[in-house]
C-alpha positions as a Python dict, from the first residue, in 0.01 Angstrom:
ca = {
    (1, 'X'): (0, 0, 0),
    (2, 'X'): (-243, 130, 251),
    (3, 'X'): (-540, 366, 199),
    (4, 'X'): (-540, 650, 343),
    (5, 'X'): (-906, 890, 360),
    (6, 'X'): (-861, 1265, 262),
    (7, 'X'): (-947, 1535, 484),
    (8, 'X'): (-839, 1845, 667),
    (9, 'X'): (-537, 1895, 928),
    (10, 'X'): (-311, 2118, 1089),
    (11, 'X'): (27, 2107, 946),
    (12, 'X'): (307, 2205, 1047),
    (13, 'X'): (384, 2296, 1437),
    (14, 'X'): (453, 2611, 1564),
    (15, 'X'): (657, 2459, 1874),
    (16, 'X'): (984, 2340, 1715),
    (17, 'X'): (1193, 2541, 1426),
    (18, 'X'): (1086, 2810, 1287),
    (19, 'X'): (1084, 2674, 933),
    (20, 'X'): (796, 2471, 1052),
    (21, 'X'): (587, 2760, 1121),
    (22, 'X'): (333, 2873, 1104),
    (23, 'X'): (64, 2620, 1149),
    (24, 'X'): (-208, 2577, 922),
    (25, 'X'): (-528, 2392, 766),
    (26, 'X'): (-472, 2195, 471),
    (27, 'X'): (-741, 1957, 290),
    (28, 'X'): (-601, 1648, 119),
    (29, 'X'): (-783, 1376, -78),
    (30, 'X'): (-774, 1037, -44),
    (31, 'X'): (-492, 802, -178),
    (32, 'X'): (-279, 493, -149),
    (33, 'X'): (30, 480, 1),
    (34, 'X'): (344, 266, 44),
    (35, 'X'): (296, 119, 373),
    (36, 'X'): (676, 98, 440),
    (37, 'X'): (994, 345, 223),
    (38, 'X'): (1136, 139, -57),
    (39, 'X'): (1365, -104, 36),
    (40, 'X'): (1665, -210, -141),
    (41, 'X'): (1471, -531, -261),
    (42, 'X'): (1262, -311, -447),
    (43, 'X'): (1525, -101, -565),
    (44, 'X'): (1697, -417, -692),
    (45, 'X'): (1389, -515, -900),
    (46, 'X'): (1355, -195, -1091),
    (47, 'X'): (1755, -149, -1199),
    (48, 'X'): (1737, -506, -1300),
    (49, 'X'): (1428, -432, -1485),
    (50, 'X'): (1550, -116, -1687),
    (51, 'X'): (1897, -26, -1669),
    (52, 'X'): (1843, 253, -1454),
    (53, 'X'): (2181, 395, -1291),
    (54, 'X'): (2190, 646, -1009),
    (55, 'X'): (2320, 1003, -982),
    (56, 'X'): (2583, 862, -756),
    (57, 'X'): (2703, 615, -988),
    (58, 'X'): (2714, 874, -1261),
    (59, 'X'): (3067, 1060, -1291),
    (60, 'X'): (2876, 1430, -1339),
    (61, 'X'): (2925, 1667, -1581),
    (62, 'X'): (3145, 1951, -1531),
    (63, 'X'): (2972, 2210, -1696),
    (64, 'X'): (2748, 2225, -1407),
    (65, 'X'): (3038, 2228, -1165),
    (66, 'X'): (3196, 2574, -1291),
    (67, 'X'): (3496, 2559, -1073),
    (68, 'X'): (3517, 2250, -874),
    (69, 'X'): (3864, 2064, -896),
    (70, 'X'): (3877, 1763, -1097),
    (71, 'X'): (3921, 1537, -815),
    (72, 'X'): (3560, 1650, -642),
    (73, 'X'): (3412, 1542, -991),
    (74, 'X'): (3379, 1162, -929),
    (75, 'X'): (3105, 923, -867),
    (76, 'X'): (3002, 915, -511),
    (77, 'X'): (2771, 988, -210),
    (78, 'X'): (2760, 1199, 127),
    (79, 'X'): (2797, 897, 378),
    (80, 'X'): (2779, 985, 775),
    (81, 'X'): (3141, 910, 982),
    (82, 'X'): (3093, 967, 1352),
    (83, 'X'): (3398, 1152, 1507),
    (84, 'X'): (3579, 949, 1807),
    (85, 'X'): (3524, 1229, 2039),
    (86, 'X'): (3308, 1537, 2096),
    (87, 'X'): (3334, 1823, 1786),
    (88, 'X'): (3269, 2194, 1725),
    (89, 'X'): (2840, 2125, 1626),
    (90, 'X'): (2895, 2415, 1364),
    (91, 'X'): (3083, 2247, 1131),
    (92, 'X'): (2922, 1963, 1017),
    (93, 'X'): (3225, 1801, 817),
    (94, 'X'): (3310, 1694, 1114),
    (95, 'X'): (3105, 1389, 1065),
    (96, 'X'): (3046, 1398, 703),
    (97, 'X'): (3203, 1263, 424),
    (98, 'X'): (3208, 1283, 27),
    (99, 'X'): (3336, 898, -46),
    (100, 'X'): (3406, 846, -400),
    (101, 'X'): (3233, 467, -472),
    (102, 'X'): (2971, 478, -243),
    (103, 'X'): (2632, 449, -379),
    (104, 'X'): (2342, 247, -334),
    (105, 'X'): (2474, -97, -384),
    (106, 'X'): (2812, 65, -163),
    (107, 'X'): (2658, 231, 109),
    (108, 'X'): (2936, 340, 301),
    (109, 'X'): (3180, 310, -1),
    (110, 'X'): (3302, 83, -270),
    (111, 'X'): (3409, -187, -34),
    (112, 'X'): (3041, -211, 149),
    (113, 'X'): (2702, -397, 38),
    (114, 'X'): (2391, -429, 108),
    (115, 'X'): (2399, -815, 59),
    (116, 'X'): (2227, -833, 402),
    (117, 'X'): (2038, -546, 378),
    (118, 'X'): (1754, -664, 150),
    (119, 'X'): (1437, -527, 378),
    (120, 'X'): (1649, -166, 499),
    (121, 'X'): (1548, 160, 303),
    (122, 'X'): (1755, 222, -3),
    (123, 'X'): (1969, 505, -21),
    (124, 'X'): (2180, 707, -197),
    (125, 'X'): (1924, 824, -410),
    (126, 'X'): (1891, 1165, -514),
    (127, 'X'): (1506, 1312, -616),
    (128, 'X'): (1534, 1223, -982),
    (129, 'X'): (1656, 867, -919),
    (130, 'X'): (1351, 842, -660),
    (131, 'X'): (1139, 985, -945),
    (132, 'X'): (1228, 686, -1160),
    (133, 'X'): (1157, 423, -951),
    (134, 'X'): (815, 584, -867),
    (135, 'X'): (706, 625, -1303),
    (136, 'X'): (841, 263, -1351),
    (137, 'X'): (596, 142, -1087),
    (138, 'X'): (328, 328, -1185),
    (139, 'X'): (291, 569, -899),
    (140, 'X'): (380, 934, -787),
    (141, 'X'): (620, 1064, -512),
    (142, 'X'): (398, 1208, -249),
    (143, 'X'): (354, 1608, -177),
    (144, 'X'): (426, 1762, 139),
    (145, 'X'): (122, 1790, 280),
    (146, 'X'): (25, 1421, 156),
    (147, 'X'): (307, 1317, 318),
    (148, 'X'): (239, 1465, 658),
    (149, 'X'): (-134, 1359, 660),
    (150, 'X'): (-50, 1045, 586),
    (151, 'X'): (257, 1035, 873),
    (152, 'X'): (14, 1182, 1155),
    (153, 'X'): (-186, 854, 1101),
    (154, 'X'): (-486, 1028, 1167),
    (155, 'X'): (-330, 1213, 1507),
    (156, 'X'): (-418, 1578, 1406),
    (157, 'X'): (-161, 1823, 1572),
    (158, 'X'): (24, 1554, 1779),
    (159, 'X'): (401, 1579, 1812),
    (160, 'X'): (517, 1246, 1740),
    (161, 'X'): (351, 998, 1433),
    (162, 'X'): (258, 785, 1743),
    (163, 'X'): (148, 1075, 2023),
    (164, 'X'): (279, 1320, 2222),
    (165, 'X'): (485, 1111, 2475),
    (166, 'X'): (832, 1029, 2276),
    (167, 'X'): (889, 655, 2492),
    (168, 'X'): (549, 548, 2571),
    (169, 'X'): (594, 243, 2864),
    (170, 'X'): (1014, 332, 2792),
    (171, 'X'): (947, 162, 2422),
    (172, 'X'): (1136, 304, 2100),
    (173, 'X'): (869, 434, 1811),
    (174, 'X'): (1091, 495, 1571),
    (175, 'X'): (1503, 495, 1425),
    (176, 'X'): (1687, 795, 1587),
    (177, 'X'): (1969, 922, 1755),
    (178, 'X'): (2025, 826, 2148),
    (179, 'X'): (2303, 1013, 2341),
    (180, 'X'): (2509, 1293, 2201),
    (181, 'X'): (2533, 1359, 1846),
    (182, 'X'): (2756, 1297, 1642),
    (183, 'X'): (2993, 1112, 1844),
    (184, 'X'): (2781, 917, 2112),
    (185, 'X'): (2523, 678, 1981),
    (186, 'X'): (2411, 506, 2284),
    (187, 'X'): (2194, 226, 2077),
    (188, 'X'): (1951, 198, 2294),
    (189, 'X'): (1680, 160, 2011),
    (190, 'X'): (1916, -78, 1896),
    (191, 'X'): (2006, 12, 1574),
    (192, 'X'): (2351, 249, 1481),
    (193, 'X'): (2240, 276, 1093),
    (194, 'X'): (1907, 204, 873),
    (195, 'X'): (1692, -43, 1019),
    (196, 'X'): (1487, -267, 856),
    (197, 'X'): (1146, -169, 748),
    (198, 'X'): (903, -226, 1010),
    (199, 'X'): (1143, -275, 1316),
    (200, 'X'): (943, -39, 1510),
    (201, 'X'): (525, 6, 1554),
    (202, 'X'): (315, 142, 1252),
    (203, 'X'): (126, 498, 1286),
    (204, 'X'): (-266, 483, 1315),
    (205, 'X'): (-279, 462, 920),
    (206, 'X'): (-96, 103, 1002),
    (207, 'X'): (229, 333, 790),
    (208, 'X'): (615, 229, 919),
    (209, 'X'): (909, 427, 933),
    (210, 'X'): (707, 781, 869),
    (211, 'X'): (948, 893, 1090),
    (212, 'X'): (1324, 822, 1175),
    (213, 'X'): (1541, 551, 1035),
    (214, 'X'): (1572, 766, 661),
    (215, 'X'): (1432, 1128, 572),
    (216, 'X'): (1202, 1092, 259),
    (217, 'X'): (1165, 1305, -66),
    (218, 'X'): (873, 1474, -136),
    (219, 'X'): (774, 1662, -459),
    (220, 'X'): (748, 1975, -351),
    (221, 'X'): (974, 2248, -417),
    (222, 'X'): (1110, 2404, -79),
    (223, 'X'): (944, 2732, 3),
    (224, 'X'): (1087, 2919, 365),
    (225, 'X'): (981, 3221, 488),
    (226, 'X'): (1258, 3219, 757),
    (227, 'X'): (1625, 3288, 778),
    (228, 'X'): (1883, 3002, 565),
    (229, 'X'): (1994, 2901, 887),
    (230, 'X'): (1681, 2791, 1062),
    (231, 'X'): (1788, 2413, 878),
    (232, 'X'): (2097, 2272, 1055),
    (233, 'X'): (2287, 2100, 835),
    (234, 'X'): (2324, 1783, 1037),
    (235, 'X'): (2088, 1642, 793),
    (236, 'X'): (2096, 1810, 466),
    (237, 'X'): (2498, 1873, 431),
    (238, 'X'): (2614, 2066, 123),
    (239, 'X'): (2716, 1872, -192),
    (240, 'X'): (3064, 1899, -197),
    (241, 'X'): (3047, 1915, -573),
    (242, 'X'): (2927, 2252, -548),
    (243, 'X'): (3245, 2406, -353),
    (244, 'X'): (3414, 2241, -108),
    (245, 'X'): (3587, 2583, 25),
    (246, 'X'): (3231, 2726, 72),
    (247, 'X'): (3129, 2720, 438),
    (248, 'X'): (2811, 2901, 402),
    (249, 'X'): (2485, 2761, 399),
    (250, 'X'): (2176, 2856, 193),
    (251, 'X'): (1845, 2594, 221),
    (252, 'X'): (1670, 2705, -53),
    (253, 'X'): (1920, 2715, -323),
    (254, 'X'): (2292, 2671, -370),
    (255, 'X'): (2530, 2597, -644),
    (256, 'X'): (2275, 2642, -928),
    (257, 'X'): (2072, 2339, -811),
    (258, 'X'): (1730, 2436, -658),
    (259, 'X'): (1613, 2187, -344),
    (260, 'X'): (1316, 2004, -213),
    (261, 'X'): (1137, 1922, 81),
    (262, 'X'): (1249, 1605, 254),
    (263, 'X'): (1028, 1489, 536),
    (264, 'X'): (1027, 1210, 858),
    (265, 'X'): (1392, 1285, 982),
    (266, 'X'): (1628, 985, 1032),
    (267, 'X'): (1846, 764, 1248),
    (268, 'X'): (2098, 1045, 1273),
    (269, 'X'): (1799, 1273, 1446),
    (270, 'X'): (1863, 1340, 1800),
    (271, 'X'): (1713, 1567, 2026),
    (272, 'X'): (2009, 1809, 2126),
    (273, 'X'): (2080, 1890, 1738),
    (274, 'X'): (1814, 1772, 1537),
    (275, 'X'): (1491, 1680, 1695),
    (276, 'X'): (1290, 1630, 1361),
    (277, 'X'): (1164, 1271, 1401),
    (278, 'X'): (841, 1406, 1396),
    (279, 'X'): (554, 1468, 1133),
    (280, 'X'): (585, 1864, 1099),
    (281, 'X'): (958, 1836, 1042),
    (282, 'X'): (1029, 1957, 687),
    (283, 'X'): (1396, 1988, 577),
    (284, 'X'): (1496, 2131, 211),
    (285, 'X'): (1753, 1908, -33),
    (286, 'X'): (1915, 1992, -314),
    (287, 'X'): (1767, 1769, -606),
    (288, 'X'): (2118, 1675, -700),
    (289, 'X'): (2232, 1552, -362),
    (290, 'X'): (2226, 1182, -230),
    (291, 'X'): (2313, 1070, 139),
    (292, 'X'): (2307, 771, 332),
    (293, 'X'): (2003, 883, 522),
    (294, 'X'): (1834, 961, 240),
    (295, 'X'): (1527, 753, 141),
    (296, 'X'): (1135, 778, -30),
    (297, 'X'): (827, 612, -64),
    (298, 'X'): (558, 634, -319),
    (299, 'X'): (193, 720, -353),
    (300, 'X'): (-123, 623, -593),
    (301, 'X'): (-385, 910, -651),
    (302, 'X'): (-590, 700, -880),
    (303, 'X'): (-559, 365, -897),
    (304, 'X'): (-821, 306, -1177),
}
C-alpha cells in the first residue's frame, strides 16, 4: 500500500460531462492505499481462504427479477464483444453481451481463464463481492473523493492522473481505447483487454492503473444533479436481468437496484465516446451488476 497525506482539492472538472460538474473543494485525511487494483492473484487467495462465491457465479433469485424470462435468470456476466464493422453508437448491445458462464475465473465465458492472467485486475465483480474481499483483508473500499485525491497523485485540477498532455514524448499513461470505438482498436498502447498491473507509469502518489485498464468501485452512493443521459452507457450497460426489452436508460436507479459511483474509466475508454480515463470521471453502477471492465482497490483509514 502507499500513503497518501490528506488535504484539500478541487474535484471534479467542469470541462468534460456534465455529471462531473460542478467543481469543488473537498478536504480528505490521510490514508493507505492499494498501490495497484486487486489482481486475480489476490482474488485467488481470498476465495481459497473462505468460500466466498461471486454474484456472477450465483444463479439469482427471481423474486427480485419480477418479470424476466427464465432463460435471463442464469449465472453470468456483461462481457465486451467488438462488432466487425462500424455500429449505430446509441445502442450499446451492439458490443455487449450477457454470457451465461462467464465470471471471474471465465472472463469472457465458461470456456476462458485467467490461468495467465495472475497480475491483470480481477473482474466480474459486482460492489458486494468487492466489499468482501476488502472486510476479509482488513480494509475499506475507498470513497469518491478518496479515490480521486488519491488518483490526482498530488496534481490538483490536472486533466489526466499524469498531467495535462494525454501522450507526453508520444508515450501511453495508461489502458484505453485507440481508434474508433467499438469496432477499431488500433493497439497502439498495446494491449486489446486488461493489462497487467503496472504496465504503464505510476501517478505522483507512486499509484498504477488509477486510470484506464478497469473502472473501480467506490462506496459512495451515486448522487447526479444532471439529466440520466449525461452517462453513456458504453461503460455502465444495463443488467440484462432487469429487462432485456427495456431500451431506456436511468443512472441513478433501475430495476429496483440502486447504483454506485465507479471511478478511473477503462481499456474500453476512448476519446470519441467515452473520454473518462481521467481523475474527475465518475460513472454510476448498479450494485448488482458485474462486467469485464469492472475492477476495485482497497484503502486503510487506520492502520493501528
Amino acid at each position: 500500500m502507499v500513503y497518501v497525506p490528506g488535504g484539500t482539492f478541487r474535484m471534479g472538472s467542469d470541462k468534460h460531462y456534465p455529471e462531473e460538474r460542478p467543481v469543488h473543494r473537498v478536504a480528505v485525511d490521510g490514508f493507505w492505499i492499494d498501490r495497484f487494483p486487486v489482481t486475480n492473484r489476490a482474488f485467488r487467495e481470498f476465495v481459497e481462504s473462505t468460500g466466498y462465491v461471486t454474484f456472477a457465479e450465483r444463479t439469482p433469485d427471481a423474486s427480485k427479477y419480477p418479470g424476466i424470462p427464465p432463460e435471463a435468470l442464469q449465472p453470468g456476466s456483461l462481457v465486451f464483444v467488438p462488432p466487425s464493422c462500424r455500429v449505430d453508437r446509441g445502442n450499446y448491445l451492439q458490443w455487449w453481451e450477457y454470457r451465461p458462464g462467464a465470471n471471474w475465473k471465465h472472463p469472457h465465458g465458461p470456456n476462458s481463464s485467467i490461468a495467465d492472467l495472475d497480475d491483470h485486475p480481477v473482474v466480474h465483480v459486482t460492489y458486494d463481492d468487492a466489499e468482501a474481499f476488502s472486510k476479509w483483508a482488513g480494509k475499506s473500499l475507498p470513497t469518491e473523493a478518496e479515490w480521486e485525491f488519491a488518483a490526482r497523485g498530488g496534481l490538483d485540477g490536472a486533466e489526466f492522473a499524469w498531467g495535462n498532455e494525454f501522450l507526453p514524448s508520444q508515450k501511453y499513461m495508461a489502458n484505453t481505447w485507440q481508434g474508433e470505438f467499438p469496432w477499431e482498436n488500433q493497439l497502439l498502447d498495446g494491449f486489446g483487454a486488461t493489462s497487467p498491473v503496472g504496465a504503464f507509469p505510476p501517478n505522483g502518489y507512486g499509484l498504477y492503473d488509477v486510470t484506464g485498464n478497469v473502472w473501480e468501485w467506490t462506496s459512495d452512493w451515486y448522487q447526479g444533479k444532471h439529466k440520466p443521459d449525461a452517462a453513456k452507457p458504453c461503460c455502465i450497460p444495463k443488467n440484462p436481468r432487469e429487462g432485456r426489452e427495456e431500451q431506456s436508460y436511468d443512472p441513478a436507479h433501475a430495476g429496483g437496484f440502486p447504483r454506485r459511483v465507479v471511478k478511473g474509466g477503462s481499456f474500453l475508454c476512448a476519446p470519441n465516446y467515452c473520454l473518462r480515463y481521467r481523475p474527475a470521471a465518475r460513472m454510476p453502477e448498479a450494485v448488482d451488476t458485474s462486467t469485464c471492465h469492472l475492477g476495485f482497490r482497497c484503502i486503510l483509514r487506520d492502520p493501528r
